[in-house]
Biotite code that builds the C-alpha atoms (Angstrom):
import biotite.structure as struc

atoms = struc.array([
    struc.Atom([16.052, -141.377, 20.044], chain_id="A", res_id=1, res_name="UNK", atom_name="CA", element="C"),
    struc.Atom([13.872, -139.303, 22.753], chain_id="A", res_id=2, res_name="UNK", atom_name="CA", element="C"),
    struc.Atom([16.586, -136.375, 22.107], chain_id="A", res_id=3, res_name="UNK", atom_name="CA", element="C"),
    struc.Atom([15.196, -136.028, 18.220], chain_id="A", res_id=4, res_name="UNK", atom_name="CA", element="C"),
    struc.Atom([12.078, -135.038, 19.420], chain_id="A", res_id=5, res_name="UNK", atom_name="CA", element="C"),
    struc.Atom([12.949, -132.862, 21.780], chain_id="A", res_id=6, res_name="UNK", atom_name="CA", element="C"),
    struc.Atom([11.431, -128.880, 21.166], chain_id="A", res_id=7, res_name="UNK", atom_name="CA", element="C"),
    struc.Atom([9.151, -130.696, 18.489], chain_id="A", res_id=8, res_name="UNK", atom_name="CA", element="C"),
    struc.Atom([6.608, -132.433, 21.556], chain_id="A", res_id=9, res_name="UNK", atom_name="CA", element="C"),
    struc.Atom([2.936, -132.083, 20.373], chain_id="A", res_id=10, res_name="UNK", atom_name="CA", element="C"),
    struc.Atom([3.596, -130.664, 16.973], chain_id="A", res_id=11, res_name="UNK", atom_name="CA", element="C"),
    struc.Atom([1.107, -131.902, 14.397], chain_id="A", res_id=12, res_name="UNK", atom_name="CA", element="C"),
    struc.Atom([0.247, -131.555, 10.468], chain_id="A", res_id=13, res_name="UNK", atom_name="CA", element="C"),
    struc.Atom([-3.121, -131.717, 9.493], chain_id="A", res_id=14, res_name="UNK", atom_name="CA", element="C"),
    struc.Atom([-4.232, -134.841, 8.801], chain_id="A", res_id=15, res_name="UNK", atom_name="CA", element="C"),
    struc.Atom([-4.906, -134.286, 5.327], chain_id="A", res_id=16, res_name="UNK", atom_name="CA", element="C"),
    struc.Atom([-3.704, -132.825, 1.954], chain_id="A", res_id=17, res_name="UNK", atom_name="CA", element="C"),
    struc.Atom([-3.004, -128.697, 2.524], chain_id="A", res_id=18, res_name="UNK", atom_name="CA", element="C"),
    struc.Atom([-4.705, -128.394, -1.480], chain_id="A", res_id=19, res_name="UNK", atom_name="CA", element="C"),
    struc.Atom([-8.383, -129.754, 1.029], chain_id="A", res_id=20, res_name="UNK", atom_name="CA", element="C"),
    struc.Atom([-9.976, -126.104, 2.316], chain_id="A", res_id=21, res_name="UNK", atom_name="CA", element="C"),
    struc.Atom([-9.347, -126.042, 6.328], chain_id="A", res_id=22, res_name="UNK", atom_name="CA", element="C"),
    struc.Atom([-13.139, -126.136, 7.913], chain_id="A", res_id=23, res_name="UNK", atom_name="CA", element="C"),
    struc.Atom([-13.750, -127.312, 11.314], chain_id="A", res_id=24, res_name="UNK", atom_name="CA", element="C"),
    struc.Atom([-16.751, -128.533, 13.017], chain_id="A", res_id=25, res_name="UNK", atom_name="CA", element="C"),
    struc.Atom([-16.879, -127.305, 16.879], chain_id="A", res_id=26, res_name="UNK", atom_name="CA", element="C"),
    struc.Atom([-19.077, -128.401, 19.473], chain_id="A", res_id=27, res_name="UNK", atom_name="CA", element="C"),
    struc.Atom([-19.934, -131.779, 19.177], chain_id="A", res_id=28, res_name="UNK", atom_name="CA", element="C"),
    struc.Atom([-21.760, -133.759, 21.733], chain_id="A", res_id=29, res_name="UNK", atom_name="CA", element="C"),
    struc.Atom([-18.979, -136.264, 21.234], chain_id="A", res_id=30, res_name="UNK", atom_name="CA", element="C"),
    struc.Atom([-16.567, -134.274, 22.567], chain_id="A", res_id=31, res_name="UNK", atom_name="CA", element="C"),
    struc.Atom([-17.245, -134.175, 26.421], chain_id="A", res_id=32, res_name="UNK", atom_name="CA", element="C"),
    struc.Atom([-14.852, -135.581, 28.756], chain_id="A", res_id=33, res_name="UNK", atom_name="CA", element="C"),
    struc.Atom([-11.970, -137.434, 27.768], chain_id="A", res_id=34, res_name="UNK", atom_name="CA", element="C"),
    struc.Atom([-12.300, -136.724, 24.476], chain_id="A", res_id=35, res_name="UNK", atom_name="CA", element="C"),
    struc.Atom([-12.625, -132.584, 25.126], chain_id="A", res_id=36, res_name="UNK", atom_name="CA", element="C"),
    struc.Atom([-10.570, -131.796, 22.391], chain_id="A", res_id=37, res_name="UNK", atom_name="CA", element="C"),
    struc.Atom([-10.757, -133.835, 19.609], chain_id="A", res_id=38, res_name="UNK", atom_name="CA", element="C"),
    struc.Atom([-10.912, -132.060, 16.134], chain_id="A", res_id=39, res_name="UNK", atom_name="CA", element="C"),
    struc.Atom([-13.337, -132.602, 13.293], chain_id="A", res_id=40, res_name="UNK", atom_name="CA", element="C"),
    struc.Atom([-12.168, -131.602, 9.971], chain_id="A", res_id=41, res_name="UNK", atom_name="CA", element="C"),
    struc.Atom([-14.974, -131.435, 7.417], chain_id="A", res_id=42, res_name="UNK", atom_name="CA", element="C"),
    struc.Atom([-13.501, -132.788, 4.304], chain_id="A", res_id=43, res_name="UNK", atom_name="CA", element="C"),
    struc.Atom([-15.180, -134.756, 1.069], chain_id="A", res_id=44, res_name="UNK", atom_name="CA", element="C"),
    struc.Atom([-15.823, -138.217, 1.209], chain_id="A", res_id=45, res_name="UNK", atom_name="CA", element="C"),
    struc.Atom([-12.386, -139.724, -0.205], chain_id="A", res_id=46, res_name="UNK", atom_name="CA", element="C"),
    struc.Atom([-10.026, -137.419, 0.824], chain_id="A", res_id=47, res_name="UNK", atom_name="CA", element="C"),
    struc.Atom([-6.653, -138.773, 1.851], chain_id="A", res_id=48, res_name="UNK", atom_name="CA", element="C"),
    struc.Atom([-5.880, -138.934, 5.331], chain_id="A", res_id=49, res_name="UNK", atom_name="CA", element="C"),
    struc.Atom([-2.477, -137.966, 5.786], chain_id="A", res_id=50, res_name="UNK", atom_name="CA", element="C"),
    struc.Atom([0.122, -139.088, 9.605], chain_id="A", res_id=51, res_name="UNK", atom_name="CA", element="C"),
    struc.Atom([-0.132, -136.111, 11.345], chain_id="A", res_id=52, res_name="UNK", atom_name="CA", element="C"),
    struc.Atom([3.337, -136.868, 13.052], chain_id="A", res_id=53, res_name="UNK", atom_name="CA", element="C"),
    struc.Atom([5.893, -139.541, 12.884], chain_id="A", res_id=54, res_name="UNK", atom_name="CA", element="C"),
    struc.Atom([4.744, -142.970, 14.742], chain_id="A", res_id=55, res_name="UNK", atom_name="CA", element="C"),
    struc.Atom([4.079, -146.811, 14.592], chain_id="A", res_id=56, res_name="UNK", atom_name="CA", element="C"),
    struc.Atom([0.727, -148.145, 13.497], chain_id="A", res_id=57, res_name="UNK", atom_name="CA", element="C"),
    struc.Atom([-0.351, -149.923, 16.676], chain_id="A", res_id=58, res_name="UNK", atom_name="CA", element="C"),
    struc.Atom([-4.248, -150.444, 15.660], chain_id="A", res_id=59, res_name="UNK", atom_name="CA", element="C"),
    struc.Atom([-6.059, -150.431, 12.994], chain_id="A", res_id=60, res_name="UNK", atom_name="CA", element="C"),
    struc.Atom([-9.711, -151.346, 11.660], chain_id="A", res_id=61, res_name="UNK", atom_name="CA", element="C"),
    struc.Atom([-11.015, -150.594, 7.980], chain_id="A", res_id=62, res_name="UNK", atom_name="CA", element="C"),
    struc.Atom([-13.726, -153.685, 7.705], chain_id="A", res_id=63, res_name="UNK", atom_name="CA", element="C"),
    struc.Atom([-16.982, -151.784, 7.887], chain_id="A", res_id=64, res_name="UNK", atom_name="CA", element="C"),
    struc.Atom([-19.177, -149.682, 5.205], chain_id="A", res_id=65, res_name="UNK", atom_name="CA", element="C"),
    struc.Atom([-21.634, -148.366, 7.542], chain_id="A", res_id=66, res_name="UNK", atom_name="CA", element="C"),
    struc.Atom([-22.517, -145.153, 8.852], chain_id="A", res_id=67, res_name="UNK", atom_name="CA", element="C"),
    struc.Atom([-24.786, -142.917, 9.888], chain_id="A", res_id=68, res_name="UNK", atom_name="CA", element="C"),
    struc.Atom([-26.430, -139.799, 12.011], chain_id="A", res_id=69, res_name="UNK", atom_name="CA", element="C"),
    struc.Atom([-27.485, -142.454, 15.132], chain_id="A", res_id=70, res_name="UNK", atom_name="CA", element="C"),
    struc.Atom([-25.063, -143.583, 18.065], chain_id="A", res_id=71, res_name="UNK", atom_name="CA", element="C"),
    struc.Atom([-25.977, -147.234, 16.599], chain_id="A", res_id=72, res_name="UNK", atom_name="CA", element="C"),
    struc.Atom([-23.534, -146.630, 13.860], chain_id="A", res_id=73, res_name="UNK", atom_name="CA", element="C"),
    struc.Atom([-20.328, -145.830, 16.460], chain_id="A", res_id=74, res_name="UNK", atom_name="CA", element="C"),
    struc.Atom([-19.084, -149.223, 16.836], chain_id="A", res_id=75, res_name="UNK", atom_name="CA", element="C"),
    struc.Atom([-18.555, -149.004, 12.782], chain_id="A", res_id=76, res_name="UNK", atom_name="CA", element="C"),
    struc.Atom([-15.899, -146.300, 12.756], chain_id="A", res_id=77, res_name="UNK", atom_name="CA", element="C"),
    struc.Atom([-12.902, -147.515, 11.154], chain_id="A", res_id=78, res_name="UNK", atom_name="CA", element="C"),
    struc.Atom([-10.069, -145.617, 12.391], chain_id="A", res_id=79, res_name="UNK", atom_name="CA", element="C"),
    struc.Atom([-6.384, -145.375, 12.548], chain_id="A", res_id=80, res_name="UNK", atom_name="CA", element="C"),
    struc.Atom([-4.064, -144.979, 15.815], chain_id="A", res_id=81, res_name="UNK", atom_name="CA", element="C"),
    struc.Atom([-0.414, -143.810, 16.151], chain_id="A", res_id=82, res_name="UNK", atom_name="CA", element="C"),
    struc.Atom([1.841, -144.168, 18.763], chain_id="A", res_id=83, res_name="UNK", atom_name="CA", element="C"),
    struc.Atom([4.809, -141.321, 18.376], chain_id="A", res_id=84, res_name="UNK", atom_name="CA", element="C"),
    struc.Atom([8.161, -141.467, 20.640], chain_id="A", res_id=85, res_name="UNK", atom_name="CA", element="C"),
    struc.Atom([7.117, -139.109, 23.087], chain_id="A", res_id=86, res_name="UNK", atom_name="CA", element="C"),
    struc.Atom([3.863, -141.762, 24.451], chain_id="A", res_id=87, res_name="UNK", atom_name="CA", element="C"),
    struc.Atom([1.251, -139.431, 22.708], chain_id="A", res_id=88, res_name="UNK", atom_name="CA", element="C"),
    struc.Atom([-1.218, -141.544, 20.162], chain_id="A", res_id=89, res_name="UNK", atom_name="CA", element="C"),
    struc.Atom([-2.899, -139.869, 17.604], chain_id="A", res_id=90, res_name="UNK", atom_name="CA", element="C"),
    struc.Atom([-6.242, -141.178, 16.479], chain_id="A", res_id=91, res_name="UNK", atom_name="CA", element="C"),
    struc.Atom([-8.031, -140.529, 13.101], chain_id="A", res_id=92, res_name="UNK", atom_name="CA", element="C"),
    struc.Atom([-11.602, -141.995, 13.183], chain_id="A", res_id=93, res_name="UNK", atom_name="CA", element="C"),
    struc.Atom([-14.058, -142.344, 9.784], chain_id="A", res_id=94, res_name="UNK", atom_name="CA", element="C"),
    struc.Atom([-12.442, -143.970, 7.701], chain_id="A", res_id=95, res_name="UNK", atom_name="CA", element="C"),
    struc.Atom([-13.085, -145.505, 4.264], chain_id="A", res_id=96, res_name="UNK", atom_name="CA", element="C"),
    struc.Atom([-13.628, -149.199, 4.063], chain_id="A", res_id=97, res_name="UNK", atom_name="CA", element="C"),
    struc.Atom([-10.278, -151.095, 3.185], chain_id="A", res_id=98, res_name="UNK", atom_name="CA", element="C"),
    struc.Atom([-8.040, -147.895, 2.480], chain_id="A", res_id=99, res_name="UNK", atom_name="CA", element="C"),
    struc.Atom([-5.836, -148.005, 5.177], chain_id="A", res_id=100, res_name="UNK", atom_name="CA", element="C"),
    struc.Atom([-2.084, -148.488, 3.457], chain_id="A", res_id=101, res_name="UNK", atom_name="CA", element="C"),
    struc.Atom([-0.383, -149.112, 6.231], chain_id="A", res_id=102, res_name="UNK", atom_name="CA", element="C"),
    struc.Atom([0.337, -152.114, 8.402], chain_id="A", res_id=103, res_name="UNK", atom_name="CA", element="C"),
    struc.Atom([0.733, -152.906, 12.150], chain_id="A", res_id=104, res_name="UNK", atom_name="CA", element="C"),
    struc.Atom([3.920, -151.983, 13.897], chain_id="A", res_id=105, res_name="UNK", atom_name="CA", element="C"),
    struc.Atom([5.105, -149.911, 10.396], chain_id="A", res_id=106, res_name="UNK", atom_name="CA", element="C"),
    struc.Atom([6.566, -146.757, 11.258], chain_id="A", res_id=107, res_name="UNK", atom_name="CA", element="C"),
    struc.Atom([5.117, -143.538, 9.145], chain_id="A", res_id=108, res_name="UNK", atom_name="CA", element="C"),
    struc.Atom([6.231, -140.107, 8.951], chain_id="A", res_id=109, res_name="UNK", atom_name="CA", element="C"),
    struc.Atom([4.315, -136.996, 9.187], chain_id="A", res_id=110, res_name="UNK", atom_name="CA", element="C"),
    struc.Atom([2.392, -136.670, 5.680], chain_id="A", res_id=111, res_name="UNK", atom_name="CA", element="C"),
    struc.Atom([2.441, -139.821, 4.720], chain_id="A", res_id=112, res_name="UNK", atom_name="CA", element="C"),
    struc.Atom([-0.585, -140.816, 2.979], chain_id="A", res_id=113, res_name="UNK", atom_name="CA", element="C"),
    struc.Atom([-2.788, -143.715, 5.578], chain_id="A", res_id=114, res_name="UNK", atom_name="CA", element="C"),
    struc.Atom([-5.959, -144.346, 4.337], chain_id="A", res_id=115, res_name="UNK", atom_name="CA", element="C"),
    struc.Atom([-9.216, -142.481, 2.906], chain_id="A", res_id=116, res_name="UNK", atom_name="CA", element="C"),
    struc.Atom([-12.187, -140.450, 4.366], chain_id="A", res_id=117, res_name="UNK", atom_name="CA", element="C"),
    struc.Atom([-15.328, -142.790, 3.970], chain_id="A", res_id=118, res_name="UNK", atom_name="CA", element="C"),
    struc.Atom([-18.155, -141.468, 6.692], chain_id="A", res_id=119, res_name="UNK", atom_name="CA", element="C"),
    struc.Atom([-18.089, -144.637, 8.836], chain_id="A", res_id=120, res_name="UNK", atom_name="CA", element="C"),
    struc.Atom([-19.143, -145.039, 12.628], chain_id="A", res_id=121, res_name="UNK", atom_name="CA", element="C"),
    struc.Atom([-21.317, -142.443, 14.058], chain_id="A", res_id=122, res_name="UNK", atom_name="CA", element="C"),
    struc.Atom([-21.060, -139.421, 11.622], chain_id="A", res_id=123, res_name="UNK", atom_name="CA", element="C"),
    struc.Atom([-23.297, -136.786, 10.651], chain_id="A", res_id=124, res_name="UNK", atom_name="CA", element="C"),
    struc.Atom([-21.485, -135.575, 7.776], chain_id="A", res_id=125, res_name="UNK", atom_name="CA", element="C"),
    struc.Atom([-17.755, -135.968, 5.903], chain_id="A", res_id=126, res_name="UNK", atom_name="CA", element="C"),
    struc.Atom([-15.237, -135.538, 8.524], chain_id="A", res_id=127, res_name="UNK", atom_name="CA", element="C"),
    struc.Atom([-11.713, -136.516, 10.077], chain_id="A", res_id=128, res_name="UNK", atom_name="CA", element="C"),
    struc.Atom([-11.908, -136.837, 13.447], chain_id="A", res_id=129, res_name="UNK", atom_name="CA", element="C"),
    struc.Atom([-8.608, -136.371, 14.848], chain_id="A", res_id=130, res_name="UNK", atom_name="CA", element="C"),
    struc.Atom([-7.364, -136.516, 18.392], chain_id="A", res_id=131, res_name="UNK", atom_name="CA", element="C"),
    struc.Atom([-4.198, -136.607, 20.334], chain_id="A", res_id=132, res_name="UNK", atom_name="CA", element="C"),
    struc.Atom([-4.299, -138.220, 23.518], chain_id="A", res_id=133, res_name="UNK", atom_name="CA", element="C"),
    struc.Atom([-1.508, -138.842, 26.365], chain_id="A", res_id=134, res_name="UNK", atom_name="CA", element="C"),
    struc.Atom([-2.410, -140.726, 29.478], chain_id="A", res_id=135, res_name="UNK", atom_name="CA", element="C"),
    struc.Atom([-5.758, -141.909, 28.039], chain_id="A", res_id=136, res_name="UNK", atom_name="CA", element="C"),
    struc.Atom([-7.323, -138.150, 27.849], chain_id="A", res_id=137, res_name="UNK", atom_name="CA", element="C"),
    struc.Atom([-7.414, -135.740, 24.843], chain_id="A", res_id=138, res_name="UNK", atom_name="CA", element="C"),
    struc.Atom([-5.251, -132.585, 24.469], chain_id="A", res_id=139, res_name="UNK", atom_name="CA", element="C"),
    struc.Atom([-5.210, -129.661, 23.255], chain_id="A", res_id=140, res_name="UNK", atom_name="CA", element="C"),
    struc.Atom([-3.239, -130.267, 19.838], chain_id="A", res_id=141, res_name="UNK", atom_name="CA", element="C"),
    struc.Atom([-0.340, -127.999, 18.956], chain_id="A", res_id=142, res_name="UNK", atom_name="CA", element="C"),
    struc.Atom([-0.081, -127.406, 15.080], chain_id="A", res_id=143, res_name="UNK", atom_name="CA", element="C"),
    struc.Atom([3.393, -126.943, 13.101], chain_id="A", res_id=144, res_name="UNK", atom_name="CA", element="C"),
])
């Protein structure tokens, strides 16, 4: 299975419909360290958030409304994580309260529709955050 992905390591879709203008918000005090190069794409409230590659749902959390501009908000980020083939995970944090679609351990491909923007956890405006991670740390994220 390893040999299907082979030339196609760290190639990534935006995680969210291509008909959604591309902005992105740089230099966040969030992203120091291990978390370098995470992404955030400013999007409306309620956009769909889309698999950015093929994986398995391996956690989950959509129970919380809350949000806001103060750190005392971060433990409230829903988010989404994917684990794809090659040991990269993919994380998409903010989302809406109970749209995630999929389920623990189901595989997704690349586009499929996951769950909703909803400005939860520590956010100071409508945003994906998106970030790929191997060996605990961020990466640099390779588009298709």
């Amino acid at each position: 299975m390893i040999s299907r992905w082979f030339g196609s390591r760290g190639k990534y879709i935006r995680p969210f419909p291509s008909t959604v203008p591309e902005l992105q918000e740089t230099g966040s005090s969030a992203h120091v360290g291990k978390d370098r190069f995470a992404i955030d794409f400013l999007v409306p409230e309620g956009t769909y958030v889309l698999a950015p590659r093929d994986g398995v749902v391996i956690k989950a959390k959509d129970d919380s409304d809350r949000g806001g501009s103060s750190r005392r908000f971060e433990n409230d980020a829903n988010f989404l994580i994917l684990q794809h083939e090659d040991g990269e995970r993919s994380v998409l944090i903010h989302l809406k309260k109970d749209s995630i679609r999929v389920k623990l351990g189901e595989w997704v491909r690349a586009g499929d529709v996951v769950a909703q923007q909803g400005s939860t956890g520590w956010t100071y405006k409508p945003h994906i955050h998106f970030a790929v991670y191997r060996d605990g740390t961020s990466v640099k994220i390779k588009f298709r």
